[in-house]
TIZABA-648647 format. One line per 4 residues: number of its first residue (from 0); their letters; for each residue x, y, z of N, C-alpha, C. Coordinates in nm, 3 decimals, decimal comma. Atoms other than C-alpha are relative to their C-alpha. Layout:
<recs>
NUM = a = X/Y/Z/X/Y/Z/X/Y/Z; ...;
</recs>
This chain:
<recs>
0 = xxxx = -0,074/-0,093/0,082/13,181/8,909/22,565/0,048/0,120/0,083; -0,040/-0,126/-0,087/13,179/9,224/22,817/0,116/-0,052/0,060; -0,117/0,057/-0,117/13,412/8,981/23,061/0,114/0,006/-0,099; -0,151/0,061/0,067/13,690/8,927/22,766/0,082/0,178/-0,012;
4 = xxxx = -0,056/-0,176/0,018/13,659/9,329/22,704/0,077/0,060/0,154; -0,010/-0,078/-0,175/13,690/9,444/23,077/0,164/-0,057/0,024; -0,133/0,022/-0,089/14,017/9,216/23,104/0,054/0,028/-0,110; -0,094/-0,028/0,082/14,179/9,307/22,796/0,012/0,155/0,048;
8 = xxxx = -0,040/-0,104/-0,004/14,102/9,683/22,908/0,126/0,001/0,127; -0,100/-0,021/-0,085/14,287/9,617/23,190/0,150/-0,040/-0,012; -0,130/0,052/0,050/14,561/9,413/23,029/0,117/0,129/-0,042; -0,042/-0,089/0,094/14,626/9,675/22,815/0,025/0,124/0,047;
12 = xxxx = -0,010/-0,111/-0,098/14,570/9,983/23,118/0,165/-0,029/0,029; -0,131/0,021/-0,096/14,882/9,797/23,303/0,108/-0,010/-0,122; -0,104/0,062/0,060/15,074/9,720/23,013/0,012/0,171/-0,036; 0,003/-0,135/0,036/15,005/10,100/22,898/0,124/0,101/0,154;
16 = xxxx = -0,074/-0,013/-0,146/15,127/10,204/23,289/0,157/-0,060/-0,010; -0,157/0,054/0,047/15,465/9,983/23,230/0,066/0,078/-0,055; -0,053/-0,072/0,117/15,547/10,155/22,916/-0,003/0,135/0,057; 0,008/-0,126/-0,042/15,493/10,489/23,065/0,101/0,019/0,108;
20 = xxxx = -0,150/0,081/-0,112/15,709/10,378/23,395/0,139/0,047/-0,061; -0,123/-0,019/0,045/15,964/10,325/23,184/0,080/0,081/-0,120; -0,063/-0,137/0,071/15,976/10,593/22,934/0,053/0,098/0,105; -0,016/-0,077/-0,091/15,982/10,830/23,233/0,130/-0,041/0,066;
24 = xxxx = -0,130/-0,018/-0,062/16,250/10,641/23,385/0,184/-0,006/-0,086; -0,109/-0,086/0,060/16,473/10,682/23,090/0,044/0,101/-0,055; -0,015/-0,186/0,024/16,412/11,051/23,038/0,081/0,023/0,187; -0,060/-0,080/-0,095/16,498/11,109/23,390/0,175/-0,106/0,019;
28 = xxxx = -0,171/0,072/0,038/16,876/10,880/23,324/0,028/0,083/-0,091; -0,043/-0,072/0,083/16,903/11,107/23,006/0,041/0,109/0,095; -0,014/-0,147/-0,044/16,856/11,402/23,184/0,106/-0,025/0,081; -0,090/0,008/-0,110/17,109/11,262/23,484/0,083/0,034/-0,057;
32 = xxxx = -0,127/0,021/0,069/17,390/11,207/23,259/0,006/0,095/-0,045; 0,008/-0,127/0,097/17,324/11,522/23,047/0,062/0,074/0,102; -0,042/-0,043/-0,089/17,343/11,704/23,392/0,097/-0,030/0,061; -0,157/0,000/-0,049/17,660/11,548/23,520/0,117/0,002/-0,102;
36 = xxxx = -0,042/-0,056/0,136/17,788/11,576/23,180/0,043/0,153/-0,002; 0,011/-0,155/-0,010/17,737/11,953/23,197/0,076/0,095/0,112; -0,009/-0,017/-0,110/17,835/11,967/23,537/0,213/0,010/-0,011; -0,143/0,052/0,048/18,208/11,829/23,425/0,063/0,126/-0,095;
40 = xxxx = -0,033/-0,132/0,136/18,218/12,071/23,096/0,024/0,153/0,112; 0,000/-0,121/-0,080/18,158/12,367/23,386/0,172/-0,048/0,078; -0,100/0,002/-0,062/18,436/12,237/23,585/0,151/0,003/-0,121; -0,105/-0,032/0,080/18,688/12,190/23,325/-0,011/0,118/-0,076;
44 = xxxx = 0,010/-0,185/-0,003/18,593/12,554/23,183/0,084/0,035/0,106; -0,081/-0,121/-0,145/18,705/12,698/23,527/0,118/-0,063/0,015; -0,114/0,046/-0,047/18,995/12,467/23,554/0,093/0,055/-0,103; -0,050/-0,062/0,147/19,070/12,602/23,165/0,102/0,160/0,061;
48 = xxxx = -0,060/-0,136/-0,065/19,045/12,972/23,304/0,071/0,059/0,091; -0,115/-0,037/-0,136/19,244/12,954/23,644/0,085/-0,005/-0,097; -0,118/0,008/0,048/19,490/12,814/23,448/0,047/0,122/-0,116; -0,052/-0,105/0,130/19,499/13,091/23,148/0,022/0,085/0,070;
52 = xxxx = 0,004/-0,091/-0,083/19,472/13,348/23,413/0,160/-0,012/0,057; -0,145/0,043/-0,098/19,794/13,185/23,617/0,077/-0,007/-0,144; -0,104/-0,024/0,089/19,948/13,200/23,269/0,000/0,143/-0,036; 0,022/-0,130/0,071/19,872/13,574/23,159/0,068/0,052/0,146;
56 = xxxx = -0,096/-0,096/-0,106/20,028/13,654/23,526/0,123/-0,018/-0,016; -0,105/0,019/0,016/20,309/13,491/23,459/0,107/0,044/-0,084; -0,017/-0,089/0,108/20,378/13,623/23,129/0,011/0,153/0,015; -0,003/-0,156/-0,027/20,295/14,000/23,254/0,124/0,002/0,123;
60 = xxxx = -0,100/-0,025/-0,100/20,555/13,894/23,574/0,107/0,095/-0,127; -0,079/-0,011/0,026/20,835/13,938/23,357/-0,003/0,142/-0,048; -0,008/-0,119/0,048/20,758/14,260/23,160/-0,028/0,107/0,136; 0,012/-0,114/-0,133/20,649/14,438/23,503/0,155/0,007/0,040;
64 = xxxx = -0,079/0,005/-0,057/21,001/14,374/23,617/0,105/0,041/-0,062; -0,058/-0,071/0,130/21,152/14,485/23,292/-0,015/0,150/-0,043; 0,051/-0,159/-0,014/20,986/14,781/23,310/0,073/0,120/0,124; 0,012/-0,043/-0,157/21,032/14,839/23,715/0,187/0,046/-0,041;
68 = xxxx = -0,185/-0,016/0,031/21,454/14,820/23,581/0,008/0,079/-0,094; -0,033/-0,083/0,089/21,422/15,024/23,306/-0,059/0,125/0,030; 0,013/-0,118/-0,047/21,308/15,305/23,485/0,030/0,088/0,118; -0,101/-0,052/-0,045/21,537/15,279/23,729/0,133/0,040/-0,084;
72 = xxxx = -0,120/-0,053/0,098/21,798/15,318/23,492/-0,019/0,104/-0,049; 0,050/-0,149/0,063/21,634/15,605/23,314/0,015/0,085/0,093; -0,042/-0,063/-0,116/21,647/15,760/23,672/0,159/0,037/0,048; -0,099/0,022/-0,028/21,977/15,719/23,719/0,082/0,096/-0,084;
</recs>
């Protein structure tokens, strides 16, 4: 009877070990993907803001230059 116990504990150690294995190795795949996931969202953010930035200059070009002429004229 002890011999059937001793190998089921061990059956059941390794099979316990497996399962653990491989929870662990699909928390650390969640987490990958989450993190290059995240990683992407950061980059397109900053690719968002150059670009709003390179539009709000573009937009202010024109009135600076509207301005820069209308106060030469007022000079004048």
């Amino acid at each position: 009877m002890q011999n059937l116990w001793d190998t089921a504990k061990a059956v059941l150690g390794g099979k316990f070990i497996a399962i653990n294995a491989y929870t662990k190795k699909v928390e650390r795949f969640q987490i990958n993907n989450l993190m290059m996931h995240l990683k992407e969202l950061k980059k397109q953010e900053q690719t968002k803001h150059t670009i709003s930035r390179k539009k709000k200059k573009i937009t202010a070009e024109p009135n600076a230059t509207e301005t820069k002429k209308k106060c030469k004229e007022s000079t004048r």
